[in-house]
C-alpha positions, 0 to 999 in steps of 0.5 A: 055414750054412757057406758063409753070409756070416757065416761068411766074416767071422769075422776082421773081427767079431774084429776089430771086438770087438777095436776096440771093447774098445780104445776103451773102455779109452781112455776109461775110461784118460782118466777118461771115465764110460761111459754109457747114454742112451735109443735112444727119445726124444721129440724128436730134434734136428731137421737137414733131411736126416736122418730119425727112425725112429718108435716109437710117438708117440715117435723112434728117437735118429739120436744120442744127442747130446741126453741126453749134453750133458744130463748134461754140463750137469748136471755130469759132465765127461768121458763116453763112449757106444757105441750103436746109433743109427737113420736112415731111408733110409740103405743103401749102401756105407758107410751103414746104417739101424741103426749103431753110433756112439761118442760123447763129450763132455769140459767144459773142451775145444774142437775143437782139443783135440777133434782132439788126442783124435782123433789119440790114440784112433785110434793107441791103437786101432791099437796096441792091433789091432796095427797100430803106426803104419799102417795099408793101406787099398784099397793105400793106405799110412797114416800115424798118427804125428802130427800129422796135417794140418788143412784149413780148409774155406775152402782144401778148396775152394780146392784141389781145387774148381772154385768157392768155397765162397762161390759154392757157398752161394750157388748152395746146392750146398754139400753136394754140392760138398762130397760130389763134389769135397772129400771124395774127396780128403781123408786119403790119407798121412795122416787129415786134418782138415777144419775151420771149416765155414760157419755155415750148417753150424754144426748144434749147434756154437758159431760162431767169436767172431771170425768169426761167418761161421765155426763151430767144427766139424771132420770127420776123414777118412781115404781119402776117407772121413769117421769122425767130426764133431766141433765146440765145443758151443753153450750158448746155447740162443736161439741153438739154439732158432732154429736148430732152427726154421729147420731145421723150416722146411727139413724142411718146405719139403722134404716133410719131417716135422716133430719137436716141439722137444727142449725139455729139451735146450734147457733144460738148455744154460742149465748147460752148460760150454763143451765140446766133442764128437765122434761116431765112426762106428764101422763105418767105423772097423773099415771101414777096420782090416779093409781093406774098402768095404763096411760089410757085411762089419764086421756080423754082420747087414745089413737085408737078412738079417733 
């Protein structure tokens, strides 16, 4: 076992349980209450291109973004979650089946304080690793000190894309342009966020009040690879329900199953604060710390070892 690969990644799992004690001292310094969700729901929400693992008549959580808003609407104003969540078909580089995933939620927030938050765990999670003020990534030279630089996705692709976003939704090629000619580009010098996703993208996130075209969302990049999502959360929960359904339809157009609805969930957004959330991969936090392009150098076990 001593020439195993597990052997070979001592530094990155110290590494990785050194991150993750820094994230919890974050939160629990900002008056965040760690909590615990279910892993096994019966509804997961429903998004066109990811899939549930099944568990018996009930899902694997992909998230567990359904339960923690239900305890922001049931009153608790800042919580926090590091948990392992689940998604059929995901293996590559930067994806696994089974990952570990922070999650937290603040009442009273939206994305722009979202992105602030960001900025702050991050550098906080540095110090903490000891590296200070930057950090190296694939010979690429980081700087964390603040601000860090914002992008509407409207100017992404502007910039770095050959066609509009608006020609790209229309020719529905929004994700995949998006994939090939934005992402690789963003959060070299320094992590950049990129925000006001189309509404077509919106997910769970409140569209703008003055540009209903326009939602309330940011992805955090960090050489060219992205770390977490993030929007101002939606609590209007007709508008949620006919975003599920019609994310049903699309599961279904495509071959896909179809989930029940979360029918809870959709309940309980009646009560819910504004808020705004963020989830954080955190494998690819440690990804980028220990200087790496594989995710399975941060694990102590891939799929494929079990």
């Amino acid at each position: 076992m001593k020439n195993s690969r597990q052997s070979h990644i001592k530094r990155n799992l110290w590494l990785r349980a050194q991150i993750i004690q820094a994230v919890r001292t974050f939160f629990i310094d900002n008056d965040y209450l760690e909590v615990e969700t279910p892993c096994r729901i019966p509804a997961p929400a429903p998004e066109a291109h990811i899939d549930a693992e099944v568990s018996g008549d009930w899902f694997l959580h992909t998230s567990p973004e359904l339960c923690m808003k239900r305890l922001i609407a049931a009153g608790y104003p800042r919580i926090f979650q590091i948990c392992r969540c689940f998604r059929q078909k995901e293996r590559g580089s930067k994806h696994l089946p089974e990952m570990t995933l922070l999650e937290w939620y603040a009442a009273g927030h939206n994305y722009f304080n979202m992105m602030d938050q960001c900025e702050e765990l991050i550098r906080f999670v540095a110090r903490r690793a000891g590296f200070k003020n930057f950090l190296v990534y694939q010979g690429n030279r980081i700087d964390l000190n603040p601000p860090w630089p914002r992008m509407s996705v409207t100017d992404a692709f502007e910039k770095f894309s050959s066609v509009s976003m608006e020609t790209a939704m229309l020719q529905d090629r929004f994700d995949q342009v998006t994939a090939f000619d934005i992402e690789p580009n963003l959060g070299y010098g320094k992590p950049l966020f990129l925000y006001d996703y189309p509404a077509s993208a919106a997910s769970l996130a409140r569209l703008k009040p003055e540009n209903r075209s326009m939602a309330e969302r940011f992805e955090l990049y960090i050489s060219g690879m992205e770390l977490c999502n993030a929007f101002s959360e939606l609590t209007d929960p007709l508008e949620q329900r006919t975003r599920f359904e019609n994310e049903q339809k699309n599961r279904s157009k495509f071959g896909l199953q179809a989930y029940p609805l979360p029918e809870k969930f959709l309940d309980s957004l009646q009560y819910m604060p504004e808020a705004s959330g963020s989830a954080l991969g955190m494998d690819r936090l440690v990804m980028l710390f220990a200087d790496t392009t594989r995710i399975d150098d941060v694990v102590a076990f891939t799929p494929e070892e079990l």
